[in-house]
C-alpha positions as MATLAB code, in Angstrom:
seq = 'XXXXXXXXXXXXXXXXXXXXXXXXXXXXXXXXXXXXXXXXXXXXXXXXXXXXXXXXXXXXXXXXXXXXXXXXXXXXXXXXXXXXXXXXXXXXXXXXXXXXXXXXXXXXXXXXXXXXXXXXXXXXXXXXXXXXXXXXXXXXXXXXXXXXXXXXXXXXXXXXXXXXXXXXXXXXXXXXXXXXXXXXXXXXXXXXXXXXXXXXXXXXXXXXXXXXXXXXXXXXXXXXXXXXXXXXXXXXXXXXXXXXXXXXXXXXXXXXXXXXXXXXXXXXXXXXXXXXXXXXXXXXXXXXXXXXXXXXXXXXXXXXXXXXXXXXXXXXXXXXXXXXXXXXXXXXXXXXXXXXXXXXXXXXXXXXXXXXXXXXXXXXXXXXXXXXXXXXXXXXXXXXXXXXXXXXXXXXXXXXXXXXXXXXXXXXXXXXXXXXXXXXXXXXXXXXXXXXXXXXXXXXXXXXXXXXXXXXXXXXXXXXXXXXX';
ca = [
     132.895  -37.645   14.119;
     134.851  -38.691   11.012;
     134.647  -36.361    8.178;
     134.875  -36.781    4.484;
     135.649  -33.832    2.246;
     133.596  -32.916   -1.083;
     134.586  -29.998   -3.088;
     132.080  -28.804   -5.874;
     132.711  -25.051   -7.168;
     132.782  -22.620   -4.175;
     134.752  -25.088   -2.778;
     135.340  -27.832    0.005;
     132.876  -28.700    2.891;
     133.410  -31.613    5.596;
     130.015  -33.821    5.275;
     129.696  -36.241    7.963;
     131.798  -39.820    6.569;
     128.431  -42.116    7.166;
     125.956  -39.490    5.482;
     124.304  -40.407    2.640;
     123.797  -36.674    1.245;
     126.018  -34.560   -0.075;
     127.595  -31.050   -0.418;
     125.155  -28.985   -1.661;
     122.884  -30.570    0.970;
     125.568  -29.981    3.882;
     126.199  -26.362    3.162;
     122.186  -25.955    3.470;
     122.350  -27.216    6.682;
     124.730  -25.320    7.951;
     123.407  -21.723    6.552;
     119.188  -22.487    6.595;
     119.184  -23.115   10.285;
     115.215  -21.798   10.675;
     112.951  -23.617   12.066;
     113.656  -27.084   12.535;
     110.787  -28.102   10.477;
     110.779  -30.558    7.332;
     108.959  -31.133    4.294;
     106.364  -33.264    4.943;
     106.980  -37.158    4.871;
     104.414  -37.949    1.741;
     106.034  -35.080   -0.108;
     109.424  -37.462    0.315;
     107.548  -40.325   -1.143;
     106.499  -38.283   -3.863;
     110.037  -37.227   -4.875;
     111.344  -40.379   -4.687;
     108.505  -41.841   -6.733;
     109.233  -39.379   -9.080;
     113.029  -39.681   -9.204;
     112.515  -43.440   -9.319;
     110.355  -42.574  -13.050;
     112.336  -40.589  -14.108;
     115.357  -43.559  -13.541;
     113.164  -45.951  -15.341;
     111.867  -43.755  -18.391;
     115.719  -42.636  -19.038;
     116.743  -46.269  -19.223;
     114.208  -47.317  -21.521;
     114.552  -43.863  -23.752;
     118.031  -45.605  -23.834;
     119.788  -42.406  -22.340;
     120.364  -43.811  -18.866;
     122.609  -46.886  -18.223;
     121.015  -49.780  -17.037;
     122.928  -50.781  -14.688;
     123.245  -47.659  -13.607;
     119.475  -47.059  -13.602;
     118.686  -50.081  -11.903;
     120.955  -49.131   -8.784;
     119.234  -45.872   -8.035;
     115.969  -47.497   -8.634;
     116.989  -49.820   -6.197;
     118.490  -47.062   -4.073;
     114.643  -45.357   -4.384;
     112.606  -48.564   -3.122;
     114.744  -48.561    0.053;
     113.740  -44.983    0.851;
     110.368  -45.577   -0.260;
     110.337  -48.885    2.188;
     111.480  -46.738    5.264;
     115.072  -46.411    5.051;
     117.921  -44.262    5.031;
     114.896  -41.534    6.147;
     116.790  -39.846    8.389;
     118.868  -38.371    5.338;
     116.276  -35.929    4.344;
     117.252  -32.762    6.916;
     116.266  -29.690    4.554;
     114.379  -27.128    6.982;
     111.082  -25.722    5.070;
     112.742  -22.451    4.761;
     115.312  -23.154    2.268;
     116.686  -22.403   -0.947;
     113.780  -20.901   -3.742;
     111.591  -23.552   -5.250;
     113.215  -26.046   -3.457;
     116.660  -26.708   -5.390;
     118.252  -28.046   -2.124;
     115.856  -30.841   -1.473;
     116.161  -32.013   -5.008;
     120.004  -32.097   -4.706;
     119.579  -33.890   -1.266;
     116.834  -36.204   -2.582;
     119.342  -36.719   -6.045;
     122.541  -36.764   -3.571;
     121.328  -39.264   -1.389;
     120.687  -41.772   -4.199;
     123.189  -41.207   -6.066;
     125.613  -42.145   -2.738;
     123.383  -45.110   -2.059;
     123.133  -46.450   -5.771;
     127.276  -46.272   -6.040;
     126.746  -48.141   -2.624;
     124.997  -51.037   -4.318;
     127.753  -50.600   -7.275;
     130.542  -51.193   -4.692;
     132.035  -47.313   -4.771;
     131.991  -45.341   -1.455;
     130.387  -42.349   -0.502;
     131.346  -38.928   -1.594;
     132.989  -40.453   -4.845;
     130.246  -40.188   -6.982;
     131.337  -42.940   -9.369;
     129.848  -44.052  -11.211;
     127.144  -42.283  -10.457;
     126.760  -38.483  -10.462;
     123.896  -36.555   -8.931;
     123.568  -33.975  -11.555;
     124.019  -36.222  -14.406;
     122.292  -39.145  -13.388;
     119.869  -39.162  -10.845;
     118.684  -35.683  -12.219;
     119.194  -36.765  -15.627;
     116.695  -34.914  -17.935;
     115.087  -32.820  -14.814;
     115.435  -29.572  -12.823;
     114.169  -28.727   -9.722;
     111.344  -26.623  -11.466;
     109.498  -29.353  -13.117;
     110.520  -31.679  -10.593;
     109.410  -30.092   -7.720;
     105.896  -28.770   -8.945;
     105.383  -32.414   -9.768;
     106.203  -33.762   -6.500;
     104.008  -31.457   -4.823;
     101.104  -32.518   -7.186;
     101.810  -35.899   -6.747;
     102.165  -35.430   -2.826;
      98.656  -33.543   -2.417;
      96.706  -36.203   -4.090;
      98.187  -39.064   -1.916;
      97.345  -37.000    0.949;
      94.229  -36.465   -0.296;
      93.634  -40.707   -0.253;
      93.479  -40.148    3.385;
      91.601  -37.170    3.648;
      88.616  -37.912    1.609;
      87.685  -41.306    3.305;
      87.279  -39.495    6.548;
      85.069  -37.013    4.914;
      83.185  -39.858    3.592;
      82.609  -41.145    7.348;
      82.025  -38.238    9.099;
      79.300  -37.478    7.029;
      77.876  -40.598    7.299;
      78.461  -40.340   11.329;
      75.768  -36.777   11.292;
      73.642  -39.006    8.684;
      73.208  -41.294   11.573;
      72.684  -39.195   14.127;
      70.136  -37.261   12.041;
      68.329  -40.714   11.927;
      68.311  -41.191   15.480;
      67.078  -37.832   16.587;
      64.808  -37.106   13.690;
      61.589  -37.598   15.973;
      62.939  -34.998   18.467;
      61.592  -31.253   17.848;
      63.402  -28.406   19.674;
      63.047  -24.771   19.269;
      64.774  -23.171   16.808;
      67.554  -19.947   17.020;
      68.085  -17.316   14.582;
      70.528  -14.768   15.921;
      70.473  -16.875   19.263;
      66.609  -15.746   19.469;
      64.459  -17.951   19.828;
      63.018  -18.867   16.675;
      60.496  -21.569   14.994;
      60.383  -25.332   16.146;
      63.358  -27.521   14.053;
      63.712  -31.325   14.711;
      66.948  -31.889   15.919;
      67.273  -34.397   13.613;
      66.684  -32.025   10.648;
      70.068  -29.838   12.184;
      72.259  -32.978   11.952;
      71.055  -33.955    8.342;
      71.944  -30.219    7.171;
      75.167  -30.782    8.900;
      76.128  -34.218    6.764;
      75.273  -32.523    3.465;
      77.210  -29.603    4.340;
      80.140  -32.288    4.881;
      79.318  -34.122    1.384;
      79.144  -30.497   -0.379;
      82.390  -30.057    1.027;
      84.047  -33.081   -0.378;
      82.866  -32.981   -3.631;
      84.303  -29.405   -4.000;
      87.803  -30.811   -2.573;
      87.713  -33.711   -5.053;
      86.879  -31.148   -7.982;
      89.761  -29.013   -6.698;
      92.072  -32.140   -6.329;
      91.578  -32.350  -10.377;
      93.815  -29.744  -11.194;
      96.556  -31.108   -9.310;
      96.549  -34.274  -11.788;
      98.060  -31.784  -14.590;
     102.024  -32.226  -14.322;
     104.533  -30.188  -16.209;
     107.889  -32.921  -15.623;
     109.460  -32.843  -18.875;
     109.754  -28.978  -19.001;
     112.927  -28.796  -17.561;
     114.652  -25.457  -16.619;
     111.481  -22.915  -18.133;
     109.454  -25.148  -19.462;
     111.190  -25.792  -22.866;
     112.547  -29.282  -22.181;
     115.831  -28.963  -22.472;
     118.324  -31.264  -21.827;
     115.143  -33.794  -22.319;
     114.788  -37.003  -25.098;
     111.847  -37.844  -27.344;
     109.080  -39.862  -25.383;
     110.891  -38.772  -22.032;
     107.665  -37.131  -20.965;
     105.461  -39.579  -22.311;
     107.662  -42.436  -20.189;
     107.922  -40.522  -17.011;
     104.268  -40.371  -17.143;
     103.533  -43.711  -17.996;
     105.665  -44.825  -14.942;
     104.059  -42.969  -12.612;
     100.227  -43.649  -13.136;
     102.366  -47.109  -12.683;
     103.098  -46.485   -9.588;
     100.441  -44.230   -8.155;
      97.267  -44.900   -9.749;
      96.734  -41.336   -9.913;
      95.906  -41.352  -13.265;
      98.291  -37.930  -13.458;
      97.843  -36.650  -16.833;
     100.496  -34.115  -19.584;
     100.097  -30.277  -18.935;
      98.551  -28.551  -22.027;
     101.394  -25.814  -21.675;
     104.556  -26.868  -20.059;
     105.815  -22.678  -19.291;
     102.077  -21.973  -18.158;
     102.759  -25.238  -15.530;
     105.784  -23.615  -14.481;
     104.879  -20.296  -13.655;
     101.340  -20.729  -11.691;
     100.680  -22.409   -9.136;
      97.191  -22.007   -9.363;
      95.805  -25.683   -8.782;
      97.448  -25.582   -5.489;
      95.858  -22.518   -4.249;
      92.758  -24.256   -5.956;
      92.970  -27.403   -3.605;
      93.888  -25.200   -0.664;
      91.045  -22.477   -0.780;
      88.540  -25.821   -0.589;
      90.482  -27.309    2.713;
      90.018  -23.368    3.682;
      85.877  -23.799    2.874;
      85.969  -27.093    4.654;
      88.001  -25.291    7.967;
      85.768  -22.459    7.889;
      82.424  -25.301    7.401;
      83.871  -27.605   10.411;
      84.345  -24.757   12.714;
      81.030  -23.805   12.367;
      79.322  -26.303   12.867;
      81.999  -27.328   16.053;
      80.617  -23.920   17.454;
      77.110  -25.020   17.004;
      77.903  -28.266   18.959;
      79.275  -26.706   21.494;
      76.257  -24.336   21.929;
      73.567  -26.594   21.734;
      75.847  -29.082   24.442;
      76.553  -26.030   26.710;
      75.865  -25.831   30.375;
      74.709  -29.107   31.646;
      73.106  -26.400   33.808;
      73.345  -23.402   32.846;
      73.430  -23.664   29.037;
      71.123  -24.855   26.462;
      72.111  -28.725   27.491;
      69.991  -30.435   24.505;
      72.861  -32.464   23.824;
      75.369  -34.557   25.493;
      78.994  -35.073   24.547;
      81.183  -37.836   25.583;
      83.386  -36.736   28.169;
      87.139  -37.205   27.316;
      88.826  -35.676   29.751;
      88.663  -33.689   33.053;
      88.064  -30.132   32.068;
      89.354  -28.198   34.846;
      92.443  -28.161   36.823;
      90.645  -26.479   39.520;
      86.530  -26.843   39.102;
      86.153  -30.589   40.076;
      83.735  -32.757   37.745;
      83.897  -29.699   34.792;
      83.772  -31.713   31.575;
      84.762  -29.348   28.618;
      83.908  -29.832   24.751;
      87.778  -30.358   24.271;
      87.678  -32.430   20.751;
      85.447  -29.535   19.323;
      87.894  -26.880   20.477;
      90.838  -28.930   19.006;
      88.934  -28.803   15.673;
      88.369  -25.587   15.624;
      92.000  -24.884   16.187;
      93.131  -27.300   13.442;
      90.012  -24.997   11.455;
      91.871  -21.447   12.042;
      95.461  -22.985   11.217;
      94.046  -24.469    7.890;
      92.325  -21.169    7.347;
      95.886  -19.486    8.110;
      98.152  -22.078    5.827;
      96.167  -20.841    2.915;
      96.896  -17.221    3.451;
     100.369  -18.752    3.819;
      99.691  -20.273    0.364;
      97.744  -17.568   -1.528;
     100.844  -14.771   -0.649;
     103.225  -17.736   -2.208;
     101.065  -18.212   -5.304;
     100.965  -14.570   -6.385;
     104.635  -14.341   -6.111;
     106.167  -16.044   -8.823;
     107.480  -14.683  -11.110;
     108.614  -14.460  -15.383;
     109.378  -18.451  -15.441;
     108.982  -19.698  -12.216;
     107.501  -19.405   -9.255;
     110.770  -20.175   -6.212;
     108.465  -20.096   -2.850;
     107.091  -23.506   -3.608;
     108.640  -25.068   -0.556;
     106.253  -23.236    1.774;
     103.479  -23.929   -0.558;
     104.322  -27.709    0.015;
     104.673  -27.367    3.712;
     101.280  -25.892    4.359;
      99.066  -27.676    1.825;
     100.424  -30.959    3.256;
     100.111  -29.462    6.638;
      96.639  -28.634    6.101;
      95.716  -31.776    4.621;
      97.363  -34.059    7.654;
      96.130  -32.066   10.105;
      92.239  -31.856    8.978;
      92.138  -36.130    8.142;
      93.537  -36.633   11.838;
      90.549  -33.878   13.360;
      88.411  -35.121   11.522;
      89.120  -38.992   12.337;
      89.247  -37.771   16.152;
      86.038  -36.066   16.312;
      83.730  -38.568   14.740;
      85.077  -41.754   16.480;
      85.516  -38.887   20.360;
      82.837  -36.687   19.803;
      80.154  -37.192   17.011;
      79.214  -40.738   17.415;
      78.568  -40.445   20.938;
      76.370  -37.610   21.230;
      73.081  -38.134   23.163;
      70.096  -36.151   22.860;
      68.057  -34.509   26.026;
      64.652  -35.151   24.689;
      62.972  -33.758   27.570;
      64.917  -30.476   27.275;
      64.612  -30.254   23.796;
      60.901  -30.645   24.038;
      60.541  -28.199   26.307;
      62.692  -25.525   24.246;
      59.872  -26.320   21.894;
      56.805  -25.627   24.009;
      58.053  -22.087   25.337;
      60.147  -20.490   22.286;
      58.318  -17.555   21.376;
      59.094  -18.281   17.876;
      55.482  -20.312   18.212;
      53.844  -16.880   17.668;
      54.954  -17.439   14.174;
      52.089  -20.356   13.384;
      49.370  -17.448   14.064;
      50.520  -14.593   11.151;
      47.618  -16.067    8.475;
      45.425  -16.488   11.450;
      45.454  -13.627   13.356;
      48.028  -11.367   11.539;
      51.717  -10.476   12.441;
      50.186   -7.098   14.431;
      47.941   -9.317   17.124;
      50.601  -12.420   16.859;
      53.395   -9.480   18.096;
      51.460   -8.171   20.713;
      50.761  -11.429   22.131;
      54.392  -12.127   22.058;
      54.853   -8.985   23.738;
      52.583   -9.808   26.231;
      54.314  -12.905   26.455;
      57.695  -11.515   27.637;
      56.361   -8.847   30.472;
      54.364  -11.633   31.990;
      57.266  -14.348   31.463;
      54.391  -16.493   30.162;
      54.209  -18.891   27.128;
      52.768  -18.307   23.805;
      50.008  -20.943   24.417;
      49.538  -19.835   28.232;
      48.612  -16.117   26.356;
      46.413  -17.610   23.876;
      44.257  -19.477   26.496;
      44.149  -16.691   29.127;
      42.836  -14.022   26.537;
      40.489  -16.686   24.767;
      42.187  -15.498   21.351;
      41.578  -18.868   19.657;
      39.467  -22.093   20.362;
      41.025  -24.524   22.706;
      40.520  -26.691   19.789;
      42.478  -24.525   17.217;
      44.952  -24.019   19.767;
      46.019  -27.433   20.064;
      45.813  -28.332   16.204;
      48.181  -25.188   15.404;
      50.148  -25.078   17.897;
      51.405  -29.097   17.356;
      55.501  -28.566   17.195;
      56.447  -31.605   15.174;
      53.761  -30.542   12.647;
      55.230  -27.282   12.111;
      58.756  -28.992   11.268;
      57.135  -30.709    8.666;
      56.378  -27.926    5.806;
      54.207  -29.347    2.331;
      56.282  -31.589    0.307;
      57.941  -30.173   -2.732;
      56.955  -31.529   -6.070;
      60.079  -33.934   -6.200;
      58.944  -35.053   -2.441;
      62.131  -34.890   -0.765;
      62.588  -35.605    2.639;
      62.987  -32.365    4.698;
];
């Protein structure tokens, strides 16, 4: 492979003659061999959005040549159209806060934009990648930003699949609303529930859930670009901030707003742990209620069977017919790694430290993980799993008739000393509640039947405001 050499001040390095990046991104990918992971592709778009800004704001502050300028904006649309992707190497375990992917993101341009100028690679002329394409920035107000930038973009594609999914339970609480089951508190049986009534709790724990991630996803719209090195702004112009800014609601629609307090920006990291403790709520809220599906769909024969997934795939490699609840058991997977990225990210955010905080990389790689991850599970099990769930009325109806949680209906009748006994009785002679109630004449037949009515006792005195329960 031909070579070219760049020197820089530890000295020279051979770079690859048709690579776009440079030598501060070559010697990083020669020492941080890790783990052969990247930053996340969004988080790419974000930097280059961002890099692209700060281009335009510099140019029309007047600080930044325009021809210059309009070369490594030029240079930025072709990354952000697709190309010249393959440039971005930097494993996830690099240099603190991420220095070496702004020198390969600024390296890269700058080597493309002296491209469009007519220069060659590795000349950096006219265009420099400190002086230019990093012109009034440094990694630690650039970074931060990106990562802000990057989460909320992610977010786009998170949120609508929230949106759906709890629409998908909405409509399956519709459909089975009419079907009464027994009940289970601490897998005992318990009072009669409409299935119906399960699935609605299970949208609004879904809607809870995204309005907490879209409160969360608030404090990433504060962005500290402008502060430079600590937070001061050196090296920056008058209405350089206000520009940058400008230019990227532009170009996002994020409506990204000034940080109050440009140092405070720098050092915490708080909004990020913010946005990933709610994708941790949601995790921990999906696996449950993936638990609960699987229970209630368990068996077909030996379980509780009162629902039916769709089958996706054979279960078994060795039990012929076995159909397993495989899309719930991916989410739950996808639910412990989220719940495990934002340990990741809670042990980055409390270590920065006087100005800055340098494990920001990792913090990027996991919320974006996290984020990907969850809209693709998500997506998966509503269109797999959630809108093709059947109901076994039969078996749900007889859950009903025989839970011993019926016993309940008789405490203001009888009182909870009689109801118990009867429940006792119940169990030694593997009899139901109603069989008892008949065979010892406790009750008339007629109160019998008017108490003991299943769908009636699902259906508790409306509350002043009436809602639907």
């Amino acid at each position: 492979m031909t070579k070219r050499i760049e020197k820089d001040f530890l000295g020279e390095v051979k770079i690859p003659e048709d690579a776009y990046y440079g030598i501060t991104t070559e010697r990083v990918l020669q020492d941080f061999k890790i783990s052969g992971l990247n930053l996340n592709p969004k988080f790419l778009e974000a930097y280059i959005i961002l890099k692209k800004a700060c281009a335009l704001a510099n140019m029309k502050i007047g600080r930044l040549d325009i021809k210059l300028g309009k070369a490594i904006v030029q240079g930025s649309d072709e990354i952000l159209s697709g190309k010249l992707r393959d440039q971005f190497k930097i494993d996830v375990f690099q240099m603190g806060a991420g220095t070496s992917f702004n020198m390969n993101c600024n390296e890269v341009l700058a080597n493309r934009a002296n491209e469009i100028l007519g220069s060659k690679k590795g000349d950096y002329k006219p265009i420099n990648p400190n002086d230019h394409v990093n012109m009034s920035q440094s990694t630690n107000d650039t970074f931060p930003t990106a990562m802000r930038i990057a989460i909320l973009l992610k977010l786009k594609d998170l949120d609508p699949e929230l949106k759906k999914l709890e629409k998908s339970f909405q409509e399956k609480a519709t459909q089975f609303d009419n079907i009464v089951k027994a009940g289970r508190t601490h897998l005992q049986d318990a009072v009669p529930i409409r299935l119906g009534q399960e699935f609605r709790a299970y949208s609004q724990t879904v809607s809870k859930s995204r309005r907490i991630i879209q409160t969360a996803g608030e404090s990433c719209r504060e962005i500290g670009i402008g502060g430079s090195a600590t937070g001061t702004g050196l090296n920056t112009t008058i209405g350089y901030r206000e520009e940058v800014l400008n230019q990227l609601n532009k170009m996002t629609t994020l409506n990204l707003k000034q940080a109050e307090d440009l140092r405070e920006i720098m050092q915490s990291q708080s909004a990020v742990a913010e946005i990933s403790a709610s994708l941790r709520n949601l995790a921990l809220e999906l696996t449950r209620i993936s638990n609960d599906l699987r229970l209630l769909s368990s068996g077909p024969t030996t379980g509780l069977a009162e629902i039916r997934l769709p089958a996706i795939v054979a279960g078994s490699s060795i039990m012929p017919g076995k159909i397993n609840p495989s899309i719930l058991e991916m989410l739950g997977m996808v639910g412990f790694q989220v719940v495990g990225n934002d340990l990741t990210i809670s042990m980055a955010v409390q270590a920065g430290q006087l100005e800055l905080n340098v494990m920001m990389p990792v913090m990027a790689f996991n919320i974006l993980f996290s984020i990907e991850i969850l809209t693709n599970a998500i997506r998966l099990t509503r269109t797999k799993c959630i809108d093709g769930i059947e109901a076994d009325k039969a078996k749900c109806k007889h859950y009903a008739d025989t839970t011993l949680g019926l016993a309940t209906i008789l405490n203001p009748i009888i009182g909870y000393k009689t109801a118990s006994e009867i429940v006792k009785h119940a169990i030694k002679e593997e009899k139901t509640i109603l069989n008892v109630l008949r065979e010892k004449q406790i009750l008339p037949e007629e109160d019998i039947t008017k108490l003991l009515n299943t769908s009636k006792m699902t259906k508790p005195p409306p509350t002043q405001n009436k809602k639907k329960n």
